[in-house]
C-alpha positions as CSV (number, residue, x, y, z in Angstrom):
1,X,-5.7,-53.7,-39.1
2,X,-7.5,-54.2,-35.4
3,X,-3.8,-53.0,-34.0
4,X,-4.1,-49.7,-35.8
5,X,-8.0,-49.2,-34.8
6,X,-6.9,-50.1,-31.5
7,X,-4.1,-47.3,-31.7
8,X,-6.4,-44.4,-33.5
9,X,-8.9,-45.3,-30.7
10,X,-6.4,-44.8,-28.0
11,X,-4.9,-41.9,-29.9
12,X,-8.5,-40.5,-30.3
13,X,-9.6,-41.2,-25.9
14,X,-6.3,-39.6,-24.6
15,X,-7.3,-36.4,-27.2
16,X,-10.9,-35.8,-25.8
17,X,-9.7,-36.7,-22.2
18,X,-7.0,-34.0,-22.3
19,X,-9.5,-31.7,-23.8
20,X,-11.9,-32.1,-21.4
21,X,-9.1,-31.3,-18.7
22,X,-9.3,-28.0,-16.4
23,X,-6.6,-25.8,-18.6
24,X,-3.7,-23.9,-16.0
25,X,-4.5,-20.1,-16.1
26,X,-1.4,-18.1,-17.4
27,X,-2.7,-14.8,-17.4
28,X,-5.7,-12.7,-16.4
29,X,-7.3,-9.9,-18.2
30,X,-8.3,-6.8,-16.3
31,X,-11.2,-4.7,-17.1
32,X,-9.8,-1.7,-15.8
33,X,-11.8,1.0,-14.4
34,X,-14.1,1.7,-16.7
35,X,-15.2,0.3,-20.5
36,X,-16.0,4.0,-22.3
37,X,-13.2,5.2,-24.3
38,X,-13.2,8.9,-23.8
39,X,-13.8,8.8,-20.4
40,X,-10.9,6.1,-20.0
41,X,-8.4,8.9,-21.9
42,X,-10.0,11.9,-19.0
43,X,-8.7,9.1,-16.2
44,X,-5.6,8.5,-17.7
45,X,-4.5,12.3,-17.7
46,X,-6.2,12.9,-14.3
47,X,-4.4,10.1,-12.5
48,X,-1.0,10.5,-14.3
49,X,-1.0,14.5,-12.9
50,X,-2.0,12.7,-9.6
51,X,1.2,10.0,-10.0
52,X,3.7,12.5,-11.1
53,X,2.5,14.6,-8.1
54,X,3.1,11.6,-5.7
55,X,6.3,11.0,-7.0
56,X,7.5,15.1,-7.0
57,X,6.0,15.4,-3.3
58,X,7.6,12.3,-1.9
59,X,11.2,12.7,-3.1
60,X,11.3,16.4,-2.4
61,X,10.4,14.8,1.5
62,X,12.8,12.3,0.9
63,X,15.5,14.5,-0.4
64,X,14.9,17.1,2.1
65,X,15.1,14.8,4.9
66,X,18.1,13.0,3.7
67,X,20.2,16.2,3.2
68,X,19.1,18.6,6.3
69,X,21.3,17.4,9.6
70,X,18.8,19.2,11.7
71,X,16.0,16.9,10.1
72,X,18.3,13.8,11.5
73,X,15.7,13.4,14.6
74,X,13.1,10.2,14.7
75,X,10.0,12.1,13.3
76,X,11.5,13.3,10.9
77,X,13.3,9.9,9.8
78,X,9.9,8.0,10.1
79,X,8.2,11.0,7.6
80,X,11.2,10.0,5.2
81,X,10.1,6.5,5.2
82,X,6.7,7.2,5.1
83,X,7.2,9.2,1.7
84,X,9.4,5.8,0.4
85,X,6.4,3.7,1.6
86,X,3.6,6.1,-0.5
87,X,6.4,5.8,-3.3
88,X,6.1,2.4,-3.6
89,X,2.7,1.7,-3.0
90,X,1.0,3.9,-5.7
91,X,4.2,2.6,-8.2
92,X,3.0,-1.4,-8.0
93,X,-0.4,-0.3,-9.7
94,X,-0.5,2.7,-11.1
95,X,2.0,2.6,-14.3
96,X,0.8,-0.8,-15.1
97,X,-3.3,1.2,-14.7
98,X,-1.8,4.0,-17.1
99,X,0.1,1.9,-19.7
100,X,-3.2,-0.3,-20.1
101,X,-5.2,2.7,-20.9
102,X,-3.7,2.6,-24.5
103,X,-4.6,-0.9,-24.4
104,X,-7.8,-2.9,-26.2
105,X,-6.9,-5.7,-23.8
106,X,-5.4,-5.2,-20.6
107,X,-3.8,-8.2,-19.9
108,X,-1.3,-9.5,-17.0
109,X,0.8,-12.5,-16.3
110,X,-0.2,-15.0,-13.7
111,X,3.3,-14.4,-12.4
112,X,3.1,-10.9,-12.6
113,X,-0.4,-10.9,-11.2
114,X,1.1,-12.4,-7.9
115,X,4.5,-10.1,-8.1
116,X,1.7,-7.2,-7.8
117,X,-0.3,-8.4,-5.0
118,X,2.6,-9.5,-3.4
119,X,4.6,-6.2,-3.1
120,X,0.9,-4.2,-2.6
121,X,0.6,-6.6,0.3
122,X,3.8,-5.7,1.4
123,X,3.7,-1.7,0.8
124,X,0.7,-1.7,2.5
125,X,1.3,-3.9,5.9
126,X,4.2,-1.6,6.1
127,X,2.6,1.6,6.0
128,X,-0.1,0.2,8.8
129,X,3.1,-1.0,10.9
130,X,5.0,2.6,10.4
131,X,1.7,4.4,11.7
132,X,1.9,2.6,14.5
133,X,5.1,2.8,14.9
134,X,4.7,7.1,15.0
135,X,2.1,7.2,17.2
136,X,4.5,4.9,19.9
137,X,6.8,8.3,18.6
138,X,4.3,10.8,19.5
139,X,3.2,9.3,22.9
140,X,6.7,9.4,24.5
141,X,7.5,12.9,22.8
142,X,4.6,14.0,24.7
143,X,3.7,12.0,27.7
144,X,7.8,11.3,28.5
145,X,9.6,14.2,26.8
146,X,12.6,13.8,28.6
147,X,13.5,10.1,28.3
148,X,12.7,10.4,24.7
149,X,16.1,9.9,23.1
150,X,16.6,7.1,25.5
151,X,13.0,5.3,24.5
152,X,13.4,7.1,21.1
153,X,16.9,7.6,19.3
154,X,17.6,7.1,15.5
155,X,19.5,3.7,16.4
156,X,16.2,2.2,17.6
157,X,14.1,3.9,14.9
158,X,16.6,1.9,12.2
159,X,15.8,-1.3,14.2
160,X,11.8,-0.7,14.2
161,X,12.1,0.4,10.1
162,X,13.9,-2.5,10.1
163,X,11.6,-5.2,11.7
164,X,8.4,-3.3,10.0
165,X,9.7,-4.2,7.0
166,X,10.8,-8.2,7.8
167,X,7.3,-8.1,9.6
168,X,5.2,-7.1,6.3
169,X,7.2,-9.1,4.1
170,X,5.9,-12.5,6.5
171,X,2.3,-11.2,6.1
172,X,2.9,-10.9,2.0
173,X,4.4,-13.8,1.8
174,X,1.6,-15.8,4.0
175,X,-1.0,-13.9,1.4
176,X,1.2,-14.8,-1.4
177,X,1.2,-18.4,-0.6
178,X,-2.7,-18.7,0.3
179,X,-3.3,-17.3,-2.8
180,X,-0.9,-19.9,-5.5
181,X,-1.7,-22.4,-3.5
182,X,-5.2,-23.1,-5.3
183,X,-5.9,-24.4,-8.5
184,X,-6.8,-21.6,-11.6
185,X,-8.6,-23.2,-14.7
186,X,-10.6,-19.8,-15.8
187,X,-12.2,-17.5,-15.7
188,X,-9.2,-15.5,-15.8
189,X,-11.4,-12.3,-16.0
190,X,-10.7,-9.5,-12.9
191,X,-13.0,-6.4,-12.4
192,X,-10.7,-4.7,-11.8
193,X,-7.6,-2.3,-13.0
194,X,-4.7,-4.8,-10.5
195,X,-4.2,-7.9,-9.0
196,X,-6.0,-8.3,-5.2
197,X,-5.8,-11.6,-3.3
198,X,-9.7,-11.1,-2.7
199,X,-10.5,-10.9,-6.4
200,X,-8.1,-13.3,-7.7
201,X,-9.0,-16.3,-5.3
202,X,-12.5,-15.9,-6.5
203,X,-11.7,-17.2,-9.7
204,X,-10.2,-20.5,-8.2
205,X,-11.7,-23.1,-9.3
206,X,-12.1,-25.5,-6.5
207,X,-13.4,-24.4,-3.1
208,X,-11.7,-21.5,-1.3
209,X,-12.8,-21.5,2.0
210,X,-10.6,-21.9,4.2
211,X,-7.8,-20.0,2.3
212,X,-9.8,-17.0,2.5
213,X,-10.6,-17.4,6.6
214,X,-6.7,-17.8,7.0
215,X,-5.9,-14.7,4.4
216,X,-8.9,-12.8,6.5
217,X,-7.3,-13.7,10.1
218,X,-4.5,-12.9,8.8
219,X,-5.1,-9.2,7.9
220,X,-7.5,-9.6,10.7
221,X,-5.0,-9.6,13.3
222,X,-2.4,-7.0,12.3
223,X,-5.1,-4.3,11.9
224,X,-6.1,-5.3,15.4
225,X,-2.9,-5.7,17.3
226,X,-2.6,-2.2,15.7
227,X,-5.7,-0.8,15.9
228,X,-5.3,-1.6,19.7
229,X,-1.6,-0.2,20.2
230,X,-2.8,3.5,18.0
231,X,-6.1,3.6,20.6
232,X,-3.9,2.9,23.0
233,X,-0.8,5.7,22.8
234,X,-3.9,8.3,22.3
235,X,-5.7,7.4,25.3
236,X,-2.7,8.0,27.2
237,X,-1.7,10.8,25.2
238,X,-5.0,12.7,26.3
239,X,-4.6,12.0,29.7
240,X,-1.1,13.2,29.6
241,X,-2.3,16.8,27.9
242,X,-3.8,17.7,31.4
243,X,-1.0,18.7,32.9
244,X,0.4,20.2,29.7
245,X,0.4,23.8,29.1
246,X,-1.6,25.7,26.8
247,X,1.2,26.1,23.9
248,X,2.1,22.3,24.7
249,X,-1.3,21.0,24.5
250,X,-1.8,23.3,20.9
251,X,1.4,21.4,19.4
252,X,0.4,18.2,20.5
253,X,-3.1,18.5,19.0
254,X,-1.1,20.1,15.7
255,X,0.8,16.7,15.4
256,X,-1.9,14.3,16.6
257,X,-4.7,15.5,14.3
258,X,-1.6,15.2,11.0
259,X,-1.0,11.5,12.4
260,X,-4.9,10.6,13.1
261,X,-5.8,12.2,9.9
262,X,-3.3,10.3,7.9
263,X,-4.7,7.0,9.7
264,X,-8.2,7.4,9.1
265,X,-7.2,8.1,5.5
266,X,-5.3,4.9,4.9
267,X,-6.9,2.6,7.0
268,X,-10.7,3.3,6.6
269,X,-10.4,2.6,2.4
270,X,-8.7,-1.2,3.5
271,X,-11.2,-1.9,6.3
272,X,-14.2,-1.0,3.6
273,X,-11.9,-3.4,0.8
274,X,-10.7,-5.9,3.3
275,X,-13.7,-6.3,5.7
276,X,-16.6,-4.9,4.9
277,X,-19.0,-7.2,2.1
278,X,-19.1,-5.3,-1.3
279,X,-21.7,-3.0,-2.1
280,X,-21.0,-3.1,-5.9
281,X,-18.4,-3.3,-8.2
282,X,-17.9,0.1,-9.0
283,X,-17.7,1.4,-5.5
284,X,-14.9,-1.4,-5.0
285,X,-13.0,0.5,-7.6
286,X,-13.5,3.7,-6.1
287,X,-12.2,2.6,-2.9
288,X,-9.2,1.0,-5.0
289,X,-8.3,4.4,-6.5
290,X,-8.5,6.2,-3.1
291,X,-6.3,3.5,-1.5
292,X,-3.6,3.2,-3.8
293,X,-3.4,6.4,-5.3
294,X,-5.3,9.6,-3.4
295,X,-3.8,8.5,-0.1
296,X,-0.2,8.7,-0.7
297,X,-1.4,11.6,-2.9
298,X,-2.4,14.1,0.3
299,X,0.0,12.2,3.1
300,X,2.8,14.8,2.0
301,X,0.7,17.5,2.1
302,X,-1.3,16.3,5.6
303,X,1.9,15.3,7.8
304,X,4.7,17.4,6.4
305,X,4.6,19.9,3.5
306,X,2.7,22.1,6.4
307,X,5.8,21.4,8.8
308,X,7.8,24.8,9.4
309,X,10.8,22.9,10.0
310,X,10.5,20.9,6.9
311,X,9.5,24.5,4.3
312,X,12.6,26.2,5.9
313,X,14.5,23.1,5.2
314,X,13.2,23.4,1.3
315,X,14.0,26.6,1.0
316,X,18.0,26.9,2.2
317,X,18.1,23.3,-0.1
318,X,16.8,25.2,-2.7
319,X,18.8,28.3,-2.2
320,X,21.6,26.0,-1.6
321,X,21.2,24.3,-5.5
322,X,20.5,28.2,-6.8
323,X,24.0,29.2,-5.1
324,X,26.0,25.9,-6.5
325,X,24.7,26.2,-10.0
326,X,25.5,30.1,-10.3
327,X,28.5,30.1,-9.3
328,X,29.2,26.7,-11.7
């Protein structure tokens, strides 16, 4: 009789004890972008125009690019990558922000919560690295034009593309691991319509200090090492356009103001989401939409859909495909 009190009052300890346990997180629930029905359905139609835009502008670049010989130059080969990059950056949120819509609870694996920041992480890093990368392009197309294809050739482009995309796939990966790293017992509630390392580690449940000054100085350091380098090529840049001519100087300021446009469009929204303390929720979420999906929505349009080269390249594609499918 005392055996089994003994047993039902073990039984009974190790029951309340697990209870009382911090529970693992295995999913998190997203509040999307807004909690009022109708205007949830008007965002849904607005943003899949916008995506289905992205992807039509991007592969017609990519496409283009891949099938024109005289496109075969660096530029060009950088704007074809840059097209890929948009691709994937507005595809690891976006469908997931659309198929939600029809959703009462918009809900995400912990797994696939960290596939998502992971590969934003990575699209992102990338694109910063590739702008870089052009304006290093435009500086010795205008300050050295003719040691360009030795500085500049497609066999050193492919070995930059290359390294820009081992280099972001470190920085994910560093974010990735900060991130897991730290112990999730709820909440497991996100304001937000994806999966951000800053709004995740916030519902850790233990301190997350020093995670969060190593994923900072992290992102810190990339944005300044390229900050420095893109200030850098334009300072010499305008020093070299003195002793262009007037034509030369008008092409050069054609192609810097595409590039420096297309910075300031990218970069501003992550220094105001990465760096800068949040104002509020909602404007968080703004800057989220502009990041991820307006930006790779007006790149195309920016740097290369106002490109002669690249419209006359459309348009003997296009009469190529007419030709081929009458005479099929």
């Amino acid at each position: 009789m005392h055996s089994h009190w003994l047993l039902r009052t073990i039984r009974d300890w190790f029951l309340l004890n697990q209870s009382l346990q911090p529970r693992e997180v295995t999913y998190f629930v997203l509040l999307g972008l807004t909690d009022i029905r109708s205007l949830e359905l008007v965002l849904f139609v607005i943003f899949f125009i916008i995506y289905l835009l992205i992807l039509i502008e991007n592969v017609l670049i990519i496409v283009t690019v891949a099938c024109d010989p005289c496109l075969h130059i660096p530029m060009y080969f950088f704007l074809g990558n840059l097209s890929l990059i948009d691709i994937c950056h507005s595809s690891v949120t976006t469908p997931k922000m659309l198929l939600d819509t029809f959703l009462s609870q918009k809900v995400i694996s912990f797994g696939g919560c960290v596939a998502q920041l992971f590969f934003l992480h990575i699209c992102a890093c990338a694109e910063i690295f590739l702008l870089t990368i052009m304006a290093y392009d435009h500086c010795i197309a205008i300050c050295y034009p003719l040691h360009y294809m030795k500085h500049v050739n497609l066999k050193i482009c492919e070995f930059l593309v290359g390294g820009l995309w081992v280099g972001a796939t470190v920085h994910s990966l560093v974010q990735m691991v900060l991130t897991i790293c730290l112990p999730y017992c709820g909440p497991n509630v996100i304001d937000s319509f994806f999966c951000d390392v800053p709004p995740v580690i916030k519902l850790a449940c233990t301190d997350s200090y020093f995670p969060r000054v190593l994923i900072v100085s992290n992102s810190g350091m990339i944005s300044l090492v390229c900050f420095l380098a893109l200030v850098t090529s334009y300072i010499i840049i305008l020093f070299s356009l003195r002793r262009q001519t007037s034509e030369g100087r008008r092409k050069a300021f054609s192609t810097c103001n595409a590039h420096l446009l297309v910075v300031v469009l990218f970069l501003g929204p992550c220094i105001v989401l990465y760096s800068c303390p949040a104002s509020s929720l909602s404007s968080d979420k703004l800057v989220a939409v502009f990041y991820t999906m307006v930006t790779p929505l007006f790149n195309p349009v920016i740097y290369t859909l106002r490109n002669e080269e690249v419209k006359k390249s459309m348009q003997k594609l296009w009469l190529r495909r007419k030709i081929f499918f009458t005479v099929g």
